[in-house]
N, C-alpha and C positions, 0 to 999 in steps of 0.2 A: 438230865441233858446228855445226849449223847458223846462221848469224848472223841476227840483229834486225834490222830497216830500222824507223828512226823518221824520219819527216819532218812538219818542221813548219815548214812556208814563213814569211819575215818577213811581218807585216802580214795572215796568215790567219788565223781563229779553230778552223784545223782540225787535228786530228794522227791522225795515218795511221801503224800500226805493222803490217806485214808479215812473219812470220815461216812458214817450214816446220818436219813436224814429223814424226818416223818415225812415226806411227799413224795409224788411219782416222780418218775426219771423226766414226765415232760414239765412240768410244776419246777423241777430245779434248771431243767434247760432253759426255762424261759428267765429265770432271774438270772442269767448268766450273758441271755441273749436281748434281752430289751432294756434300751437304755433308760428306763424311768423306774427299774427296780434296780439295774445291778449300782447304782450311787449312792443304795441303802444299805449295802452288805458289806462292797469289797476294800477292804480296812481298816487299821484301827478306829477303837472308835471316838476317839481324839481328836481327827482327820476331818477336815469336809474334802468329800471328792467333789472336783470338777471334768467331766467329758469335755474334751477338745475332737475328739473325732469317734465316729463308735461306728462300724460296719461290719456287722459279724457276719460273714458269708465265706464260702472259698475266698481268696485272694483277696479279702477284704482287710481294714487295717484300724484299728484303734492307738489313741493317745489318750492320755487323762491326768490330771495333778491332783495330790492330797496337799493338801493346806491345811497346816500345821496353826495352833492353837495362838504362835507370834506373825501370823501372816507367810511363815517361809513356804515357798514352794520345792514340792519333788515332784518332779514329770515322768511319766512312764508310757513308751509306748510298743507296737508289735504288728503282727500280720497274722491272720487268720490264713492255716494253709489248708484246714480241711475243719466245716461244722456240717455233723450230721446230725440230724435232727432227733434228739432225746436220745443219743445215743454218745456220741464221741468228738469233742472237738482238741484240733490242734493248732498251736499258735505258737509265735515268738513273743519273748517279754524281754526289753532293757532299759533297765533304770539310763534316765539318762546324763544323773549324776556319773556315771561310768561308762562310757561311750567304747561303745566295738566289743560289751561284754553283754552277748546274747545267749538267752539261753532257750531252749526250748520244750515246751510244753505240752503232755498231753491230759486229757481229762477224760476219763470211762465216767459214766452215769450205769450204774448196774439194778437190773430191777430185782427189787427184793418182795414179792407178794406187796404191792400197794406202796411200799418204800425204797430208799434209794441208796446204793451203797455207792457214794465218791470216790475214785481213787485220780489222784493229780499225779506224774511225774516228769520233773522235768531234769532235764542233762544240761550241765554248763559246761563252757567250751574247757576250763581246765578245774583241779580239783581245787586250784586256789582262788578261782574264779568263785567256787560253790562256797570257800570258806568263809570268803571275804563277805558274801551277801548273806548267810548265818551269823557272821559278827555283826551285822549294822542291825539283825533285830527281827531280821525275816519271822524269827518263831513267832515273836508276838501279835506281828502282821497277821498273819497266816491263820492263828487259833482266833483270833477276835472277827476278824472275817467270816470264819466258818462258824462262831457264835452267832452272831448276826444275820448268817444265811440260814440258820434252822430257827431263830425267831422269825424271819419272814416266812418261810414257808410254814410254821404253825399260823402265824397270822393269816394267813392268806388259807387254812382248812375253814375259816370260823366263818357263818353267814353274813350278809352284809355289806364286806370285802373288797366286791369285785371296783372295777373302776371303772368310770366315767368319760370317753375316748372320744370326741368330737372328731369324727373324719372325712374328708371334703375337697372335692379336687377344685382351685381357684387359677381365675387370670392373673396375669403379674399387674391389672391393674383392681383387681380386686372381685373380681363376680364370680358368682358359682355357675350360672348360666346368662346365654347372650338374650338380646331381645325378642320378647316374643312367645317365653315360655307357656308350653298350655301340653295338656294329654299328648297334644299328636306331638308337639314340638319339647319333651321334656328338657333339654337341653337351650333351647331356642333358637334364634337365626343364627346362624356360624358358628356354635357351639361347641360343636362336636370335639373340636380339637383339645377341650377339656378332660374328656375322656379316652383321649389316642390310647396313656400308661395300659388303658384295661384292654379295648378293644385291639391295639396294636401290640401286645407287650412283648417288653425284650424278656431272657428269662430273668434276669433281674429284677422286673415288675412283675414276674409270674411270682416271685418270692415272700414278696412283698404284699401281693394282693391274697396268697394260701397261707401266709401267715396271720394275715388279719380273720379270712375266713375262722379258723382253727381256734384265733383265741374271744370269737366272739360267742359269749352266750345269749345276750337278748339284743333288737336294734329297734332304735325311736327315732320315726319319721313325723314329719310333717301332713295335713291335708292334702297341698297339692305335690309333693313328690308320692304320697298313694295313690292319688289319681292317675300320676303319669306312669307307676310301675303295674299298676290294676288295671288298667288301659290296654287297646286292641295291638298296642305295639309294644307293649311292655315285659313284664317278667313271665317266664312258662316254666314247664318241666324243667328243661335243660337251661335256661338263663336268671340269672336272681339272685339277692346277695347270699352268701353263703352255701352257692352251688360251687362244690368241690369235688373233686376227685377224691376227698379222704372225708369228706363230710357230708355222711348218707341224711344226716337229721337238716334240716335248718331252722336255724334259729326263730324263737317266739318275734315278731313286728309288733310295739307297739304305737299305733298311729296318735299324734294330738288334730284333734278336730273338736268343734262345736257340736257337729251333729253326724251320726254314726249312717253310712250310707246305705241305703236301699236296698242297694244286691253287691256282693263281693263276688269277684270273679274267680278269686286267688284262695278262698277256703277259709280251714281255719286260724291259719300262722299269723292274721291280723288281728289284732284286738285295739279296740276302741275307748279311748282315752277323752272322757269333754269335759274332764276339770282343772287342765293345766299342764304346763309341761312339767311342774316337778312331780304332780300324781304320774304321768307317765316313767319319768326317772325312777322314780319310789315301785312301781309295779316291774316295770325291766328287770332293776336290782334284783327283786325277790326272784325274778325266773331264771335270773343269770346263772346262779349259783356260782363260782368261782371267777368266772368266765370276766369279758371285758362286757359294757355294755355301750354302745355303739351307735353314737349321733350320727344319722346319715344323709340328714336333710329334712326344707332345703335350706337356704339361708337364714330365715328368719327363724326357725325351730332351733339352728347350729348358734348362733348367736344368742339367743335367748338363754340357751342352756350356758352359752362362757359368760354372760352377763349376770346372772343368776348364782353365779358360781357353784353352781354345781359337777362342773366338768374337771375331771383329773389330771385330761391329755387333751393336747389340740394336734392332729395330725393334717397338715398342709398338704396337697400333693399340688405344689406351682404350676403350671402349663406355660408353656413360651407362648403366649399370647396377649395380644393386648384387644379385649372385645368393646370397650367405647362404650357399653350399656346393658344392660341387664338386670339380673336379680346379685345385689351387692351382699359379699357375709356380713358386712359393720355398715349398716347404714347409720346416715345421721342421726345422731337425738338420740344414740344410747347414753345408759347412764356411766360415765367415769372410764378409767380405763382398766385392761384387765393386762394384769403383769405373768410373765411368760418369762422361763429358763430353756434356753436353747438345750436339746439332749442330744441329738444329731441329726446327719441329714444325705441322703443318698440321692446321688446325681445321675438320671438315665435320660438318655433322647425325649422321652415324652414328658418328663416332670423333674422337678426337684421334690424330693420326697422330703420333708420338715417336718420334726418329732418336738413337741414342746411339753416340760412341767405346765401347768398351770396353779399359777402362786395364788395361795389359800391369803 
């Protein structure tokens, strides 16, 4: 196991923890920055953590409580002033047992051939401010964290791994699309405004929708969303999930359908799936290789997959709309219900962006 370096000079107000880590610098930025890994790592491991807010972007702001083993709570919260992507983020942290004692923190990700050399330092406002939060236990915090974040990221080198992300823009009164939906109409009548976040995005939803590209390795659709992205108005060169500015490949499609179609328009990134949606899950997986692997439609394939329980995350993207009809994500006459941990959730004009555990 790699060891910890904590140093925290007498008389400095500064502490400098240095560790290495078997993964890349983007491999540790992502458990730092998605809220459905970093609740596995950061803390003793004594602690259940809970997120109360998680927005890791510039000017973006998280909270969260470790609940302690008799139920008591510690809350900690801060601000995101600068996250550059696999590279460097900075924040504020204060307990908020000690209120107006903030300190500040930075985090280098350094690549080391294939691995990752951490260095964290943060400056508090005085030196007694630094000693007082080295007395309550910080060290121990600190090493069992960074134990816990190089067993995630050895776990997350191993095959099989990746996870299961159901993602899906919905009306607030429940539809993935309006009435109507067909090839020429993939959205259906009045639709559109389900997908304003993509087509209209702030840069905020620009973040959000290259972030997802990035961490996708395989995506499983549906019959008819192939039809509608295979279609004369559909996906081309320049349009299609996982067209990125930083992502020349895109990702393997596996479609679930009955029977495999005649002529594909779209080449070879489709592959044809007719024995169910979990052989489709099972086949993504394998191509994913680390990566997420990525529900994208349409309702009834998205649902299927959280009903089945095979899904790891359910990502909501809400729409301010209300469409009165449609293609519904839960329609009647599923079996039971499926239980869901809020992880966070980011508020833009076109959506509310909704990050969910899905309880095994």
């Amino acid at each position: 196991m790699n060891p910890t370096t904590i140093t925290a000079q007498p008389g400095s107000p500064f502490v400098e923890v240095v560790r290495e880590f078997d993964a890349t610098p983007a491999r540790l930025f992502r458990a730092y920055t998605d809220p459905d890994l970093i609740t596995r790592w950061l803390g003793p491991r004594d602690v259940e953590m809970r997120l109360l807010e998680f927005d890791p972007h510039s000017g973006g702001a998280y909270r969260y409580a470790h609940v302690d083993t008799d139920g008591s709570e510690h809350l900690f919260r801060g601000v995101f002033h600068s996250v550059e992507r696999a590279e460097r983020i900075v924040q504020t942290f204060e307990y908020e047992g000690a209120p107006g004692q903030v300190s500040l923190e930075t985090l280098i990700f350094e690549e080391l051939d294939g691995r990752t050399r951490l260095r964290a330092r943060s400056v508090f406002p005085s030196v007694e401010a630094r000693d007082a939060m080295v007395a309550s236990g910080m060290e121990r915090g600190i090493r069992d964290s960074m134990d816990r974040l190089g067993e995630l990221a050895r776990d997350a080198e191993r095959p099989g791994t990746s996870r299961v992300v159901v993602d899906i823009s919905m009306s607030l009164d429940g539809y993935v699309t309006g009435p109507g939906a067909d090839p020429e109409h993939g959205l259906g009548v009045g639709g559109e405004p389900l997908h304003a976040w993509v087509s209209e995005p702030t840069p905020r939803d620009s973040e959000i929708l290259h972030r997802s590209f990035t961490e996708t390795g395989a995506v499983v659709m549906g019959r008819s969303t192939f039809d509608v992205v295979d279609g004369p108005q559909g996906w081309n060169d320049e349009i299609g999930y996982g067209y990125d500015e930083d992502q020349t490949v895109a990702p393997p499609v596996f479609v679930v359908t009955h029977a495999r179609p005649r002529e594909v328009r779209l080449g070879e990134r489709f592959r044809f799936v007719t024995d169910g949606v979990e052989q489709a899950v099972e086949q993504a997986r394998a191509a994913s290789g680390d990566k997420d692997v990525v529900v994208m439609g349409g309702g009834s394939i998205a649902s299927q997959v959280l009903y089945a329980g095979l899904a790891d995350v359910l990502r909501i993207h809400l729409a301010p709309i209300v469409l009165g009809g449609g293609t519904p994500l839960f329609p009647q006459g599923n079996p039971g219900p499926v239980r869901l941990e809020p992880l966070g959730a980011v508020s833009t004009p076109g959506a509310e962006h909704l990050t969910y555990r899905v309880l095994k």
